[in-house]
C-alpha positions in Angstrom: 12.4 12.2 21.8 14.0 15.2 20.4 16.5 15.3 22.9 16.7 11.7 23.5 18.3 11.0 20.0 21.2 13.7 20.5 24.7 12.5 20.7 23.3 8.9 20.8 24.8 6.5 17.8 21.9 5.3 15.3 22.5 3.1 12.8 20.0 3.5 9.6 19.4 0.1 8.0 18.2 0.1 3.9 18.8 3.5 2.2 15.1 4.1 0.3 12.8 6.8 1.0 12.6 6.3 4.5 15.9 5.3 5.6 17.0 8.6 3.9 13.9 10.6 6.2 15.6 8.7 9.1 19.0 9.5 8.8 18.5 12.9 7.9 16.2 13.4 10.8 18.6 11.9 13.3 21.2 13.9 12.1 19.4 17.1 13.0 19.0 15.9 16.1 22.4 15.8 16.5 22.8 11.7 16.4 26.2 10.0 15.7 24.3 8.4 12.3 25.9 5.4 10.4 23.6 3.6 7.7 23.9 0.3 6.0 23.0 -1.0 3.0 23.7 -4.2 0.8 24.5 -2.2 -2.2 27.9 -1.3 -2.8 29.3 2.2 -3.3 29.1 1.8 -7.0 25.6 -0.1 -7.4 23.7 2.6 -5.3 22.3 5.8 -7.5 24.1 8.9 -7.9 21.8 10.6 -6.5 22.2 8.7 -3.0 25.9 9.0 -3.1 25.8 12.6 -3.5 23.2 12.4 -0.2 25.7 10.4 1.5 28.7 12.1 0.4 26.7 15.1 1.8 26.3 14.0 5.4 28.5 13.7 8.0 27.4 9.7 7.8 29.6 6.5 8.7 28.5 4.3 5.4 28.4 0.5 5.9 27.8 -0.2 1.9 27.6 -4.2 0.7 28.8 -5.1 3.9 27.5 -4.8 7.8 28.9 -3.5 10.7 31.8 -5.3 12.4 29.8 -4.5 16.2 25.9 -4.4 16.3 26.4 -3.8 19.8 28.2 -0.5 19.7 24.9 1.4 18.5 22.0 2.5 20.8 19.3 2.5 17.8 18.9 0.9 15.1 16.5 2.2 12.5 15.1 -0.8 9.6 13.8 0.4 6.4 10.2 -1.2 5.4 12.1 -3.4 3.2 14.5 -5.1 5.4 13.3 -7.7 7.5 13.6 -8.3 11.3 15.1 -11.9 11.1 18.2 -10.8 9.6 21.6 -12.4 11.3 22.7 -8.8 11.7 19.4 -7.4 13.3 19.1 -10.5 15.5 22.9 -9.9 16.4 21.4 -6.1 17.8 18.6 -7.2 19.2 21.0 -9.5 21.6 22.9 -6.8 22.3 20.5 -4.8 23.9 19.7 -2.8 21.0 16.8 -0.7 20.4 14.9 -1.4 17.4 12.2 0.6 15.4 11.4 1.2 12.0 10.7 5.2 10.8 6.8 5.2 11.1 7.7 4.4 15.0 10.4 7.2 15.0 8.2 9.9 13.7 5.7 8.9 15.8 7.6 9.4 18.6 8.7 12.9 17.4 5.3 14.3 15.8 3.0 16.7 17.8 0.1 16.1 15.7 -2.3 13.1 15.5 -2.2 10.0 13.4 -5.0 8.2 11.3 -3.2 4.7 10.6 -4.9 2.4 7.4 -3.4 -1.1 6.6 -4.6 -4.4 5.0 -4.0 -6.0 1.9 -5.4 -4.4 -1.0 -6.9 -0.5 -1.2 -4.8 1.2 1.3 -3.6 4.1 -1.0 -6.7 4.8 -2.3 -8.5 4.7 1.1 -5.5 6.9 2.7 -6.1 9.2 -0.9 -9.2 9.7 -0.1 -9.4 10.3 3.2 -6.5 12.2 3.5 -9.0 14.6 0.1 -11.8 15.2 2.9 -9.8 15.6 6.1 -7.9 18.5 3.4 -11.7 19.7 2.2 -12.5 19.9 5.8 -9.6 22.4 6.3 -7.7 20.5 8.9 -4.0 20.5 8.2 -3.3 17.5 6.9 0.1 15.5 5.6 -0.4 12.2 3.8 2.2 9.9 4.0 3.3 6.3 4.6 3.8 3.6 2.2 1.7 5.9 -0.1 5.1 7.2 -1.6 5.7 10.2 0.9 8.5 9.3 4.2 6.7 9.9 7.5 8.5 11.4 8.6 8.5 14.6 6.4 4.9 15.4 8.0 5.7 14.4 11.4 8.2 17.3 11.9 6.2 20.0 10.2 2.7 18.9 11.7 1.7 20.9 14.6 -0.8 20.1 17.4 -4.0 20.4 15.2 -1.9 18.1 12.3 -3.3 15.0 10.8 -1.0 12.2 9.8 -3.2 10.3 7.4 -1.0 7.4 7.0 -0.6 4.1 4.4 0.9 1.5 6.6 2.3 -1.4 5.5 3.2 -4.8 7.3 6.5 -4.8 7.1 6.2 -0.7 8.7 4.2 -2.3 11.3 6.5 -4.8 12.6 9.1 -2.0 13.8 6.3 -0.2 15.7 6.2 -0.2 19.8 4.6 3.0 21.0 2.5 4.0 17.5 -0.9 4.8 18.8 -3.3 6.2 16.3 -6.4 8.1 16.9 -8.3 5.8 14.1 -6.8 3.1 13.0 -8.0 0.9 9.9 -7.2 -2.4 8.7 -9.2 -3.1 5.2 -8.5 -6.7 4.2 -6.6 -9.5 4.7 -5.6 -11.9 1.6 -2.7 -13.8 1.1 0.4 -11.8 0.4 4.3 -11.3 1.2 4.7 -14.8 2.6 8.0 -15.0 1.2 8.5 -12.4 4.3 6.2 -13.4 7.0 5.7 -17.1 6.4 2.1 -17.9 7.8 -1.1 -16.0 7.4 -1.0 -16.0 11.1 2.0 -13.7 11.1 1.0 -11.7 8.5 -2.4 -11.0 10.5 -0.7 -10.3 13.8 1.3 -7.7 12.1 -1.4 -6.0 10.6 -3.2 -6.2 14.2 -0.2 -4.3 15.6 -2.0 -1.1 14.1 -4.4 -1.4 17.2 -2.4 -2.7 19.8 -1.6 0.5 21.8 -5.1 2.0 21.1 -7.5 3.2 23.6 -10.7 3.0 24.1 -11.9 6.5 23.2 -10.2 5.9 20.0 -11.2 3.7 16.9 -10.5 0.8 14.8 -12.2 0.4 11.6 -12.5 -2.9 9.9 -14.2 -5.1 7.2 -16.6 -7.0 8.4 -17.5 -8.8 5.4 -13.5 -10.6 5.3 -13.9 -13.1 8.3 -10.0 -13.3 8.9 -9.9 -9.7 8.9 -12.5 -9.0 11.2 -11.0 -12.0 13.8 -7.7 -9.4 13.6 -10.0 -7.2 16.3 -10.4 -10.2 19.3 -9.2 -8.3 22.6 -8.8 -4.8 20.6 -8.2 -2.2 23.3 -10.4 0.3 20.6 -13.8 1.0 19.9 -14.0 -1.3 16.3 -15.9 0.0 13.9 -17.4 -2.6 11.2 -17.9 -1.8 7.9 -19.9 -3.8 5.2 -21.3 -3.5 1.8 -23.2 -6.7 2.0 -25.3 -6.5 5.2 -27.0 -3.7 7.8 -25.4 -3.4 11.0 -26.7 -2.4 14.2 -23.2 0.1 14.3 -20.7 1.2 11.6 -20.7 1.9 8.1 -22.7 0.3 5.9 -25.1 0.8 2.5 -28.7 0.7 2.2 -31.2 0.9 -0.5 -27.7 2.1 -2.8 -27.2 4.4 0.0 -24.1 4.9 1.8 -24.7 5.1 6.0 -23.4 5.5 9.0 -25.0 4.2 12.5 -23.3 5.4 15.4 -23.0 4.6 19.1 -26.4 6.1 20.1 -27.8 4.5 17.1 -28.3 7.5 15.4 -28.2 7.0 11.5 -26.7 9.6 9.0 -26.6 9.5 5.6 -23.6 10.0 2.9 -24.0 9.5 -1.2 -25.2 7.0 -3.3 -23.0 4.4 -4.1 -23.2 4.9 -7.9 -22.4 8.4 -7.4 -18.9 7.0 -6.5 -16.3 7.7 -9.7 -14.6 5.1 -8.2 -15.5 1.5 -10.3 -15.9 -1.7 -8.6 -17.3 -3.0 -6.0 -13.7 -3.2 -3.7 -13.7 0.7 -4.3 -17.1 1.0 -2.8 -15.7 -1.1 0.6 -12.3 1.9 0.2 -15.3 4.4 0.0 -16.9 3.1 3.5 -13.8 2.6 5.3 -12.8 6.1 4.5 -16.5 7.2 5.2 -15.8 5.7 9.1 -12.5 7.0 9.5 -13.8 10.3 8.9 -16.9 10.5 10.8 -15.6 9.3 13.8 -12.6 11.2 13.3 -14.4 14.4 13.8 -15.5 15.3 10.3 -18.9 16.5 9.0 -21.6 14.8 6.6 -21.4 17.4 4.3 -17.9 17.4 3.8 -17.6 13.6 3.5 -20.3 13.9 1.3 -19.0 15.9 -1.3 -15.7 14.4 -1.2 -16.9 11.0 -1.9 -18.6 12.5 -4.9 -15.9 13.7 -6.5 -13.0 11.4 -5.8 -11.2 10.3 -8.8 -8.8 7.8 -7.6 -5.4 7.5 -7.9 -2.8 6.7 -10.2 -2.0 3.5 -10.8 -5.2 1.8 -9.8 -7.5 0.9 -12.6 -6.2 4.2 -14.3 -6.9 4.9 -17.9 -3.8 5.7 -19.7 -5.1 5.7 -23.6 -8.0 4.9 -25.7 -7.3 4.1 -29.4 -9.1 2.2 -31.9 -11.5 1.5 -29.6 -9.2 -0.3 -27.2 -9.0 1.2 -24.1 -5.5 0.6 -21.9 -6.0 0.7 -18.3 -2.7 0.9 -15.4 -2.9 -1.3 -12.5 0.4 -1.4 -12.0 -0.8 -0.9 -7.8 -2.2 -4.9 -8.2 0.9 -6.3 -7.1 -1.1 -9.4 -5.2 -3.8 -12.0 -7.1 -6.5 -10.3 -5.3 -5.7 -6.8 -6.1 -5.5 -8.0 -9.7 -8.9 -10.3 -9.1 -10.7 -7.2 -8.5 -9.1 -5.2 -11.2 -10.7 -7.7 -13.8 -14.0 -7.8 -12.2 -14.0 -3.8 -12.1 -13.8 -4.2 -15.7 -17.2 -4.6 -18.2 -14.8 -4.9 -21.7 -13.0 -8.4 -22.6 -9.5 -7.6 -21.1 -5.9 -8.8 -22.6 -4.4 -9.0 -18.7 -0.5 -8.0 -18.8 0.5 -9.7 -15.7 3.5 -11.1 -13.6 6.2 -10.0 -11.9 8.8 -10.6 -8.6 7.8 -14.1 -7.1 6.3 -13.4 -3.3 5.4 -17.2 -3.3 1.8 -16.4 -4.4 -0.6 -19.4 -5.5 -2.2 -18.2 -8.6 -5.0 -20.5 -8.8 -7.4 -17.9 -7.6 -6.5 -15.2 -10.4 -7.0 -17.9 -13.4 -10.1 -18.8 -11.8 -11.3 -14.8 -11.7 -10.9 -15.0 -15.7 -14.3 -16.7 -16.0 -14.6 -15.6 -19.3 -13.4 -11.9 -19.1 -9.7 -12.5 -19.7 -9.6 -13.6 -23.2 -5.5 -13.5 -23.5 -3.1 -13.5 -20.7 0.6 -11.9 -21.7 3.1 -12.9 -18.8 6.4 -11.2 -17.8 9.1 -11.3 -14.8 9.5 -14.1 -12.6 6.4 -15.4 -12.3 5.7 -15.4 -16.1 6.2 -19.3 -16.3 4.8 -19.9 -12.8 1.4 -18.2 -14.1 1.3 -19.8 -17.3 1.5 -23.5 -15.9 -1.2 -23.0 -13.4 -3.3 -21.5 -16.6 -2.5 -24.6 -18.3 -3.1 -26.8 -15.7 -6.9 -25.1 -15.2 -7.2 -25.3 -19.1 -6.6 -21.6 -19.8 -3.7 -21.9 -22.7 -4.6 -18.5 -24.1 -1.1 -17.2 -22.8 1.9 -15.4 -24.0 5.5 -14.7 -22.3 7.5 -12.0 -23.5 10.9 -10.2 -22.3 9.5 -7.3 -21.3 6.6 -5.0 -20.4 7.0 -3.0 -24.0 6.7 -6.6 -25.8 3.9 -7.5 -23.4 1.9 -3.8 -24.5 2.8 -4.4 -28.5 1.6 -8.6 -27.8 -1.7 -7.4 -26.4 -2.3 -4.5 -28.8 -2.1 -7.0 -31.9 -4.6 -9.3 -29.5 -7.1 -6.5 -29.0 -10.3 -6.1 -30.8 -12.6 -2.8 -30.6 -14.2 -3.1 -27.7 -11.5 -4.9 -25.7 -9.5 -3.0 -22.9 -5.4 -4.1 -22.2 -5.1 -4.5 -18.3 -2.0 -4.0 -17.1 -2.8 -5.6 -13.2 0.5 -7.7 -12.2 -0.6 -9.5 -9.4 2.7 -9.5 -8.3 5.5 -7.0 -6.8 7.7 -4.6 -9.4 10.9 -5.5 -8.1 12.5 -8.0 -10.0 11.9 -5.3 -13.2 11.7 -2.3 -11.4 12.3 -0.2 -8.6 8.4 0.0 -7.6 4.6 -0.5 -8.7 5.0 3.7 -10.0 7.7 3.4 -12.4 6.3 0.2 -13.7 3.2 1.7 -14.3 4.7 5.0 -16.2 6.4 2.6 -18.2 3.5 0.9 -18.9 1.5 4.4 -19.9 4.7 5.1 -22.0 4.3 2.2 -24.2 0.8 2.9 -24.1 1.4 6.3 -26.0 3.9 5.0 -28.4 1.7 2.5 -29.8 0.4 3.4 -33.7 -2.8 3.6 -34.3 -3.2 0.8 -37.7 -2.4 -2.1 -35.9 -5.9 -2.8 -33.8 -7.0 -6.0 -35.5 -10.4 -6.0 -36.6 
């Protein structure tokens, strides 16, 4: 591949993390690179400008190319979707089209772990890139985590480990990606607004497995029925994991106990589940998953062991920002779907003041109102979706809800609502982007007006 790309003409689509990766990549591989995005000059950063300014690049900025045909490669960011006029207009043309987990697949020596499904895929990639680390294999984790692919793929070296966050929309780009463990945790509605139909959304998450072998493995939930269909006809060795049942092969927990039985039916023994400082029961199906991928990618019980026990999590899932007057304020800016958020409450033991709403992904909400049963005691409502959540409240007979401008009125709202005892949830259940750039800076925004709050005003 390294040769393959030089003097050929690559055009980058969507300048974010990874169309940046990309086009710097293909540049030093001595590609004729032009890029495209639908920000103008002036509306893109400073910081990108300078980046273009910097390259020998043809930009294409608020506008798209005037031929699609004159490139041999085009290269989608995450973001952009594949049933665009101007990506259907390549395609036609003969065009090759691949997204950048698919390009540094391509270029990388080492060996990929892939995880995908709805919710707990970067805390199941955290943690299992912590034990493959611990273990002392060299390991890069990267992906939709927050970290381009590509910046492991051309530093990893035969014995590398790509543990990789994989989203959808990363998956729909992907023709050759062939992962040594793959693993695809859930599936619950989510980014319909892109892919339209469950169905679709599946299939695109079962492309993690589609070029496997079957020496090599797919792990999957087998206590989500849609999920677990995903594996009909999977060319791998699947790998079930449960927290509600013993099986006769995979990952599973017994008498509090997490355990593995493998192929020979030999059964080995991990930690007890509520050694886990992970809360909540969806953190204890991340903690099997990443129990499977390791183990049968190549990793010992004691190592696995330990890790599990000392895994903190990550930011910006069920992360505790502040704790005054007896109120504690919790980040879950990561819940950007109704069942990531569902979870989120039933993680928590306090009363919870839920800060939620966000960009509209066509999400019914009906589920999330029902998960209150009693825990949420006040709902405060921001972004798109604000009005959309509140009339399904109303409609269920949940009128304990508030809309404000803004995620610093929605923090100073739920601080005058809290009682000792009571913890402020931020948990979205919907996507940053019609606010913010992503789930991260929303959440430091939320820990920001977390810390600015004075003490005197908890109500008593």
């Amino acid at each position: 591949m390294n040769n393959e790309l030089k003097n050929k003409k690559i055009l980058v689509v969507g300048m974010g993390r990874s169309g940046i990766a990309a086009m710097e990549t293909a540049l030093s591989l001595g590609a004729e690179v032009s890029v495209q995005d639908n920000k103008s000059l002036e509306e893109i950063g400073l910081q990108l400008r300078k980046t273009l300014e910097g390259n020998p690049v043809k930009p294409w900025l608020g506008c798209v190319p005037e031929d699609m045909g004159a490139y041999d490669m085009m290269i989608l960011s995450p973001g952009v979707p594949t049933d665009l006029p101007m990506v259907e207009e390549a395609r036609a043309a003969g065009v090759e089209i691949i997204g950048e987990l698919e390009l540094a697949y391509r270029l990388c020596k080492g060996n990929f772990i892939g995880i995908t499904g709805t919710n707990g895929k970067t805390t199941t990639t955290t943690l299992v890139g912590e034990i493959y680390k611990a273990a002392g294999r060299e390991t890069y984790v990267v992906g939709n985590i927050g970290v381009a692919v590509l910046s492991g793929a051309r530093e990893a070296s035969v014995d590398g480990w790509l543990v990789t966050e994989i989203s959808s929309f990363q998956l729909e780009t992907t023709e050759e990606f062939r992962p040594e463990v793959s693993a695809i945790l859930n599936l619950t509605p989510d980014h319909l607004n892109r892919h339209k139909t469950m169905e679709n959304y599946g299939k695109a998450k079962a492309r993690i497995f589609l070029r496997q072998s079957r020496d090599q493995y797919c792990v999957i939930n087998a206590d989500d029925p849609e999920c677990f269909a995903l594996t009909e006809g999977c060319p791998a060795t699947v790998v079930p994991f449960s927290r509600r049942k013993e099986l006769a092969f995979g990952a599973f927990v017994r008498d509090g106990v997490i355990m593995i039985r493998d192929q020979e039916g030999r059964e080995i023994s991990f930690c007890r589940a509520d050694e886990l400082k992970i809360p909540g029961s969806h953190n204890l199906e991340n903690a099997l998953a990443a129990t499977a991928i390791a183990h049968f990618g190549g990793i010992g019980r004691e190592t696995i062991t330990e890790t599990l026990r000392t895994f903190a999590g990550v930011a910006h899932r069920i992360e505790l920002v502040r704790q005054i007057g007896g109120v504690r304020f919790v980040n879950d800016s990561k819940g950007t779907n109704t069942d990531a958020a569902i979870k989120a409450i039933e993680a928590m033991k306090e009363n919870i003041i839920l800060i939620a709403g966000g960009y509209d992904k066509k999400a019914d909400f009906t589920p999330l109102i029902e998960a209150f049963d009693g825990r949420v005691k006040k709902a405060i409502l921001m972004g798109e979706t604000a009005p959309i959540i509140q009339k399904t409240a109303e409609k269920m007979g949940f009128t304990e809800t508030e809309i404000c401008s803004g995620l610093e009125e929605c923090v100073v709202r739920a601080w005058e609502s809290a009682s000792p005892g009571d913890v402020v949830l931020l948990s979205p259940a919907c996507a940053s982007w019609d606010m913010y750039d992503n789930f991260e800076q929303r959440g430091e925004h939320f820990r920001t007006c977390a810390e600015r709050l004075p003490y005197q005003a908890v109500t008593i």
